[in-house]
GUBATI-365059 format. One record per residue: residue in three letters; x, z, y of N, C-alpha, C in turn. Coordinates in steps of 0.2 Angstrom, whole numbers, plus 5000, padded with zeros to 4 digits. Layout:
N
ALAXZYXZYXZY...
This chain:
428
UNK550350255220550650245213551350275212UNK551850245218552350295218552350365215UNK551850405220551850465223551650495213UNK551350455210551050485203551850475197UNK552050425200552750405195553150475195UNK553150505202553750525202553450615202UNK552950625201552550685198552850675191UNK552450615187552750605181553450635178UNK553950605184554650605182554650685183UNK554550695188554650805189554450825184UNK553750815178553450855176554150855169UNK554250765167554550745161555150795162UNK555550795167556150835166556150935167UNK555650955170555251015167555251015161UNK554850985156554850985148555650985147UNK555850955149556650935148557050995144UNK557051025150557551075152556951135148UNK556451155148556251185142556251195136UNK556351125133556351075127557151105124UNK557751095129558451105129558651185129UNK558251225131558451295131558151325126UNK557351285121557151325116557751295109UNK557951225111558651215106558951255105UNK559451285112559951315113560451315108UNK560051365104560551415099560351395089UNK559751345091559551325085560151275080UNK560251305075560751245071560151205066UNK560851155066560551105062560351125053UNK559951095050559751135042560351125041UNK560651085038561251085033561951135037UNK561851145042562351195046562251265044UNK561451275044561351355040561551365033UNK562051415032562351445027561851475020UNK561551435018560951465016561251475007UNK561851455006562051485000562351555002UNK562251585007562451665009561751705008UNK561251685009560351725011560551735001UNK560051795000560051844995559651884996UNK559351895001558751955003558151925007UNK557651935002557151865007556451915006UNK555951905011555451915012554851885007UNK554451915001554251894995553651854999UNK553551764999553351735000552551754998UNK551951735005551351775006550951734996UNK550951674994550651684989550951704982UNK551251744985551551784976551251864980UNK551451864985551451944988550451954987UNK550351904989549551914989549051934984UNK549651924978549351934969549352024969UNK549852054973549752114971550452154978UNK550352154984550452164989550952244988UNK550552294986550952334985551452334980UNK551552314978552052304973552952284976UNK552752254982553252234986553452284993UNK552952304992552952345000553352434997UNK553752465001554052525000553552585002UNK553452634996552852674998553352755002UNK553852755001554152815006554752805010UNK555252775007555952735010556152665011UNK556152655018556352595019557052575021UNK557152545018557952525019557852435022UNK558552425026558752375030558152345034UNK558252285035557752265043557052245040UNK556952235036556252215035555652245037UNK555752315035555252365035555152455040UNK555952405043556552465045555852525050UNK556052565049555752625054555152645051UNK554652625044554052625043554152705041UNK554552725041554252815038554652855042UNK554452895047554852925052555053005047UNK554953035043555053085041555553085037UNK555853005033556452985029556852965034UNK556652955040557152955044557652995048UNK557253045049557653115047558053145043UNK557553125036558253145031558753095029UNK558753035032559252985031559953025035UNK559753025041560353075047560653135043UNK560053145038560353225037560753215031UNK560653155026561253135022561853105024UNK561853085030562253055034562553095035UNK562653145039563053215040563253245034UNK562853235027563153235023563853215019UNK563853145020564053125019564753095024UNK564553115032565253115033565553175032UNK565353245031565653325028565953295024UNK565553255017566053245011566753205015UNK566753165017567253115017567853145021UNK567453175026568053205032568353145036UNK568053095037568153035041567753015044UNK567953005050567653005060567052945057UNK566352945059565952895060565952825063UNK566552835066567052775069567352725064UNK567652755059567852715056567352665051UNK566852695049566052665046565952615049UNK565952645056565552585061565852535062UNK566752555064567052475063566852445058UNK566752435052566952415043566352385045UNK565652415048564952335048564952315053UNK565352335060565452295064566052225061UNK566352245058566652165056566252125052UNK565852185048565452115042564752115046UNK564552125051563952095054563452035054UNK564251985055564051905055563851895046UNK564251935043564051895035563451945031UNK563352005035562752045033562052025037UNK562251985043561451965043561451905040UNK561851845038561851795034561351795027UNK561651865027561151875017560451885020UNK560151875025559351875026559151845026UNK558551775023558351735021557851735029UNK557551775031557551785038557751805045UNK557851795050558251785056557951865055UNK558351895059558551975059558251985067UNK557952025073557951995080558052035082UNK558352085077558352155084559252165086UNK559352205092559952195095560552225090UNK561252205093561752215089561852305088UNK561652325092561852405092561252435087UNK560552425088559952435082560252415075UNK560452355076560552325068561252355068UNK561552385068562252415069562152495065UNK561852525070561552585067561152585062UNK560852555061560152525056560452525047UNK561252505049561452465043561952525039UNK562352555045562552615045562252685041UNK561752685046561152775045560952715036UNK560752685032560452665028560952665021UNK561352635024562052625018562452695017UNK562552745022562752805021562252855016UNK561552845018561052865017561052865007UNK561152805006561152774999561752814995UNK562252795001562852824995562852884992UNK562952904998562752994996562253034992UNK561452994993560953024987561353004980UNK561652934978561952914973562352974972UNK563052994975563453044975562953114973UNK562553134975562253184975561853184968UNK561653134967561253124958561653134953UNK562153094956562753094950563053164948UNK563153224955563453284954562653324954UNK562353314951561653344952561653414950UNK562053454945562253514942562353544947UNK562653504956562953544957562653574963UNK562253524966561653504972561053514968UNK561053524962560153524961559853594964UNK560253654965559953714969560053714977UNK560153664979560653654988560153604990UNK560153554987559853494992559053484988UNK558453494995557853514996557453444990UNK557853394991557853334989557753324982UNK558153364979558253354972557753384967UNK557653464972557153484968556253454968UNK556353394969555653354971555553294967UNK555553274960555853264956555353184958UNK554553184960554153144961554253094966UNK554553144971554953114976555553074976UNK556053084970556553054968556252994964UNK555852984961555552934959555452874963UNK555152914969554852854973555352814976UNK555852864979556552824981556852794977UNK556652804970557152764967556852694966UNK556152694964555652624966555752584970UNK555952614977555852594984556552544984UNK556952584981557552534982557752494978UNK557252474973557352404968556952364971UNK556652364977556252314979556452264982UNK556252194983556752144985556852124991UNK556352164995556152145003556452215007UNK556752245001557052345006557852335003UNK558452325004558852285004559552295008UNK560052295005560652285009561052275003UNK561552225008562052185003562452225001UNK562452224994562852264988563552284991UNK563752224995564552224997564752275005UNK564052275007564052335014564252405011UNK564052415003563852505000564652504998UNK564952434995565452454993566152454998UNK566152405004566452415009566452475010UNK566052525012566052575016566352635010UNK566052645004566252685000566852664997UNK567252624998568052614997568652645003UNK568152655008568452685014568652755014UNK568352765009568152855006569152865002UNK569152824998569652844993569452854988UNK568652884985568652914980568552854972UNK568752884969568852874960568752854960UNK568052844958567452814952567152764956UNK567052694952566752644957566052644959UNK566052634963565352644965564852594959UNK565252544956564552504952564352544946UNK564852584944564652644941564252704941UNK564352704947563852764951563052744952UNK563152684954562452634956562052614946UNK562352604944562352604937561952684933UNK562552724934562052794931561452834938UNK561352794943560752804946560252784944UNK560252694943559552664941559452654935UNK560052694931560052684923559352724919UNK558852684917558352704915558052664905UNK558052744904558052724894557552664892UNK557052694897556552614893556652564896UNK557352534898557552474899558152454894UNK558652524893559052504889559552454892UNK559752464898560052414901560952444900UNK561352374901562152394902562452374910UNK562852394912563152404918563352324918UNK563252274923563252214926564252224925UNK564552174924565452184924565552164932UNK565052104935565352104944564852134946UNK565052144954564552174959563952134958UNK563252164959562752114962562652104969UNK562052044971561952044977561652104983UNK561352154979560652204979560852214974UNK560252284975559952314970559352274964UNK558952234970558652184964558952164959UNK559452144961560052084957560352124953UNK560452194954560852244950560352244944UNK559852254944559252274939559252234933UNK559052164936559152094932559552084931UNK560152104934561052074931560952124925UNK561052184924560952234919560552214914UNK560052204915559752174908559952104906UNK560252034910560551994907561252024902UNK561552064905562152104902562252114897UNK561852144894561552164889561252134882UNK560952064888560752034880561451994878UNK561351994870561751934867561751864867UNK561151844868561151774867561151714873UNK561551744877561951694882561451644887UNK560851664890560351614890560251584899UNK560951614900560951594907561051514907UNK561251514905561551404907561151374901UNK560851394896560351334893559751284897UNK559651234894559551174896558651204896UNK558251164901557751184900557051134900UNK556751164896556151114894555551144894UNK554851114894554351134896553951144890UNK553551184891553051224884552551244889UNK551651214888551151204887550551274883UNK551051294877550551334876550951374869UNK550751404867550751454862550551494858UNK550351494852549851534849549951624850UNK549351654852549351714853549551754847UNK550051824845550151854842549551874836UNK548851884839548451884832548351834829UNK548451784832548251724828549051714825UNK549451714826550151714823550151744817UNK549751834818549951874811549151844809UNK548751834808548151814804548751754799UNK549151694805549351644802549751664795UNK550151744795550551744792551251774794UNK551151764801551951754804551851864806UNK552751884802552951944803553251934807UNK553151994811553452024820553952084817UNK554552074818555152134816555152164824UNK555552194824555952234829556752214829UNK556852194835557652154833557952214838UNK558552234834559052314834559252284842UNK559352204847559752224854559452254857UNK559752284863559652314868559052304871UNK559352214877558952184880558452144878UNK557552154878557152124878557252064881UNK557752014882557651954882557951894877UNK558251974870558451934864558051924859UNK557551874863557051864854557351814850UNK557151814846557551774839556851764834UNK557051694831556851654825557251664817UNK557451724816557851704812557751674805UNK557151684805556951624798556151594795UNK556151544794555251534795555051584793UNK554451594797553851624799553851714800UNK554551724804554751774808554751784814UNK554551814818554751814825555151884825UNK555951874830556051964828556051974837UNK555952054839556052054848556052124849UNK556652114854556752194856556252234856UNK556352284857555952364860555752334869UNK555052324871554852344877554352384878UNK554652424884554452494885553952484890UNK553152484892552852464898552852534900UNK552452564908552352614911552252594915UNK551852654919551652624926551952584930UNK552752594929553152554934553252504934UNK553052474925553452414925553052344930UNK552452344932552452284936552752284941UNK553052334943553452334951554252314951UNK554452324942555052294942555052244941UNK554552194938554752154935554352114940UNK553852094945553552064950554352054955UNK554852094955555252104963555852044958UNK555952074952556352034948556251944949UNK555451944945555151864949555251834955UNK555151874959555251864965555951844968UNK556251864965556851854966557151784965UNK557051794957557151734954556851644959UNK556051664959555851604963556151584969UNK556251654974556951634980557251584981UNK557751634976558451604976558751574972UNK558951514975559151434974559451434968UNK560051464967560551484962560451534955UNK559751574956559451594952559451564947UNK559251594939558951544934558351604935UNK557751574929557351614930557151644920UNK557551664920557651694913557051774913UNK556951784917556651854915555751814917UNK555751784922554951744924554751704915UNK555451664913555251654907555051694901UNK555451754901555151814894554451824896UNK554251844902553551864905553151804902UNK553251734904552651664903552751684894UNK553251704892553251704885552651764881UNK552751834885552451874884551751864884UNK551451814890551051814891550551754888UNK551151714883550651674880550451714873UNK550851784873550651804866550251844865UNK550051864873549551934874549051904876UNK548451904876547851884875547551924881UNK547351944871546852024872546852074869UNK546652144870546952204866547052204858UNK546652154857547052124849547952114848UNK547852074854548752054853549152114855UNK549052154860549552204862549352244856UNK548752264852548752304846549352294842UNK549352204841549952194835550552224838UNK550652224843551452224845551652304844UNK551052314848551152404845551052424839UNK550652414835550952404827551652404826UNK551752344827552552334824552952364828UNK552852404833553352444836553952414840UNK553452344843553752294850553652334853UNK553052354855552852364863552752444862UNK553152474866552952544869552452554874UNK551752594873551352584879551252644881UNK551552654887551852724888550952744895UNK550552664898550152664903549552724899UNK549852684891548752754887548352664886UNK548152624891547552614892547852524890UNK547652514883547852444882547552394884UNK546952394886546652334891547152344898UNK547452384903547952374907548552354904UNK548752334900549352314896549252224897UNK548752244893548352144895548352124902UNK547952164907548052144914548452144918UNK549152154916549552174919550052104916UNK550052084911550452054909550151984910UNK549651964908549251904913549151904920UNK549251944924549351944931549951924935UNK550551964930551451954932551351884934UNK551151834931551451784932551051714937UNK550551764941550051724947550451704950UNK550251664953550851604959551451604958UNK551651614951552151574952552351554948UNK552551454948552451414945552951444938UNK552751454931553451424924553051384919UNK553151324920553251304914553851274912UNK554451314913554951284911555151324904UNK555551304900555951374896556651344894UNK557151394894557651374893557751344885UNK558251304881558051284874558051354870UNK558151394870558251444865557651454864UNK557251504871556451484871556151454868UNK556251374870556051314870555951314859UNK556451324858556551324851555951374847UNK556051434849555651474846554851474849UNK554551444853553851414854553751374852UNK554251304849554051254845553851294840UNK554351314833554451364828553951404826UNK553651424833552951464833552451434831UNK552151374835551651334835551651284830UNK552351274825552351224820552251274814UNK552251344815552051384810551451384809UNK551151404814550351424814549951344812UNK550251294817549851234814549951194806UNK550451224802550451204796549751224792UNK549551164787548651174787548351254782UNK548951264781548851314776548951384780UNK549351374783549351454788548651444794UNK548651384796548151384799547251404797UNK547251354790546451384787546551464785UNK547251464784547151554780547051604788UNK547351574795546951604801546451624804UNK546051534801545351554803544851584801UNK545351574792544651624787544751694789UNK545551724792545451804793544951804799UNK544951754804544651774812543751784810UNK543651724806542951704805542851784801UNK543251774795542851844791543051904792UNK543451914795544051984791544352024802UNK543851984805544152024813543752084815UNK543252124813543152144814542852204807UNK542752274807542552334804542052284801UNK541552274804540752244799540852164798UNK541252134801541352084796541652084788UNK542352134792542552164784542152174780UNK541752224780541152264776540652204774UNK540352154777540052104776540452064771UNK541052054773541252014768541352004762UNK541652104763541952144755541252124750UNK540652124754540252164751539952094747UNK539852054752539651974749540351944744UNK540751964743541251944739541251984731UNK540952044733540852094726540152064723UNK539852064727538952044724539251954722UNK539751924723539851874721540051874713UNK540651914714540951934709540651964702UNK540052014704539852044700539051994698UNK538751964701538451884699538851854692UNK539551824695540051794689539951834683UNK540051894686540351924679539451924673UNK538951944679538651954674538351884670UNK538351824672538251774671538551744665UNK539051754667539651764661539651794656UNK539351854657539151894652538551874646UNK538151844650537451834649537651754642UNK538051724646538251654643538651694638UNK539151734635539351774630538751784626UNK538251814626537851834622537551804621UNK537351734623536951674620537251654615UNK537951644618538451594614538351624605UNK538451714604538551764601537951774598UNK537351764600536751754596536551694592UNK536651634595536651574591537351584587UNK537851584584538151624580538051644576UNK537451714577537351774572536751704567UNK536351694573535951634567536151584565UNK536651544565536951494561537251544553UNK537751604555537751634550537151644545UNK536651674546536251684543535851614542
């Protein structure tokens, strides 16, 4: 009996001592800094709706996906040389500047980072010089579009540019700027970073601070922009919304509101809806799913662009609805193929929960919904759906509304000359 206690007690202090060394280095939750994480790994049921969308198809940047393309890793080195030529500053000095910020550059990973200091050292280095200097090179492109192999590949400059709004390919905004101030030169890099990813069919303005990322630069840009301040409004919950065809059947005009940002829709007077210019193209699911993603993350986040999309997508149906939009000269559909307009915009917003809206929203779906449900905009919708939706109902209707009319008339005719005849005989 002894002899099994004290097996027992061997075994329990074994576990012990194993128990205590996988502790070691673990902190406690409220210890982790998690108001520092900014760059996080797109959570497996959002990524699952459309996996590509998140994943970099030619350039990977930072640790996530670090090394997936060995051919841009080469030409990372070769901007890198470029980029010490331009500065005329020892690679020493770059390497102190992330060596100090190390501790607060793996902090912004919503993920533990595991590879060694010297790896993630270089990693962050080869990555961030990499960025600057294509930036610098775009920006002087008059003067490198005949010199660098890069530029004249214009398909290939696309993809990199894709690859770097992604929210899982990533480096903290303040590592590009850290190192880019060590340069000396002029112009601030949010400016540079600015007429890089500045793109017409977003109509974006230049964020006034630094962003976290590039994610965060994209979506700061477009908040920038709009007018109507809808970051810190109060938020409340919407259920439903009548679809754009049934709106215009109801009545309700779709203007084109002159801001910038697609996130300034406006009510401005019963039975108006007015809304920016939105420009779709193949890209747009990739920018606005990385956008979302973002938003659901991080803590601090509002989720103002997930809400314009729950908005979008209560009003797009069916290629009926995107017709209207395009009509009215909302929606630029740059895809061709308006059935992908519909599945792309009812897709956006799979796993991932909104029924919130902020009140501005909140206001203009009420406004919606009490328009179309007043009984007169209502019956006048269902008589256009029931009669007047399709080419042969038209035609059907027109036609049974003339054979109605022309029945009246003659019937009315017919009671005229009765009337007219009995007349003629009373006179006589």
């Amino acid at each position: 009996m002894e002899g099994k206690s004290r097996d027992v007690a061997i075994e329990i202090e074994r576990l012990e001592r194993e128990w205590t060394e996988m502790l070691q280095n673990v902190k406690l939750p409220e210890m982790n800094d998690i108001s520092m994480q900014n760059i996080y790994r797109v959570p497996q049921h959002i990524r699952e709706s459309n996996p590509k969308a998140y994943t970099p198809l030619i350039v990977s940047i930072g640790p996530y996906h670090y090394n997936s393309f060995g051919a841009m890793e080469e030409l990372k080195l070769k901007y890198l040389m470029g980029f010490l030529n331009r500065t005329r500053l020892p690679m020493r000095e770059f390497a102190v500047k992330i060596k100090e910020l190390e501790e607060k550059i793996r902090s912004c990973y919503a993920d533990t980072i595991k590879c060694n200091d010297d790896d993630f050292l270089k990693m962050i280095l080869v990555d961030a010089c990499f960025i600057i200097e294509l930036f610098l090179r775009c920006h002087e492109y008059s003067y490198w579009m005949e010199k660098d192999p890069l530029l004249l590949k214009p398909w290939m400059l696309d993809y990199i540019q894709d690859d770097l709004l992604l929210l899982e390919n990533q480096l903290p905004f303040f590592v590009l700027e850290q190192l880019y101030n060590l340069t000396g030169m002029n112009e601030k890099l949010l400016d540079i970073t600015f007429n890089y990813f500045k793109k017409e069919s977003l109509r974006i303005m230049c964020p006034r601070e630094s962003p976290e990322h590039f994610t965060d630069f994209l979506r700061s840009s477009i908040i920038s922009s709009s007018k109507l301040g809808l970051e810190n409004l109060e938020k409340r919950k919407v259920k439903h919304v009548y679809s754009a065809s049934q709106l215009m059947e109801a009545g309700l005009q779709f203007q084109v509101n002159p801001n910038k940002s697609f996130l300034d829709l406006t009510y401005p007077k019963h039975g108006v809806l007015s809304m920016p210019i939105l420009t779709i193209h193949d890209g747009t699911e990739v920018l606005f799913r990385n956008m979302m993603a973002y938003e659901h993350c991080h803590l601090s986040s509002t989720y103002i662009i997930s809400q314009y999309v729950a908005f979008l997508d209560f009003l797009i149906n069916t290629e009926k609805d995107v017709n209207v939009l395009v009509d009215k000269k909302i929606i630029v559909n740059l895809m061709g193929d308006t059935n992908a307009v519909v599945t792309m915009i009812n897709n956006l917003s799979s796993n991932i929960a909104m029924s919130y809206f902020n009140s501005h929203y909140f206001s203009i779906c009420n406004n919606l919904n009490h328009f179309y449900e007043n009984p007169f905009n209502k019956y006048k919708a269902i008589f256009i759906h029931e009669y007047f939706n399709t080419p042969w109902k038209i035609a059907s209707t027109t036609a049974a509304i003339m054979l109605l009319l022309l029945t009246f008339i003659q019937t009315v005719c017919s009671i005229i000359s009765v009337v007219r005849g009995k007349k003629s005989l009373y006179v006589y």
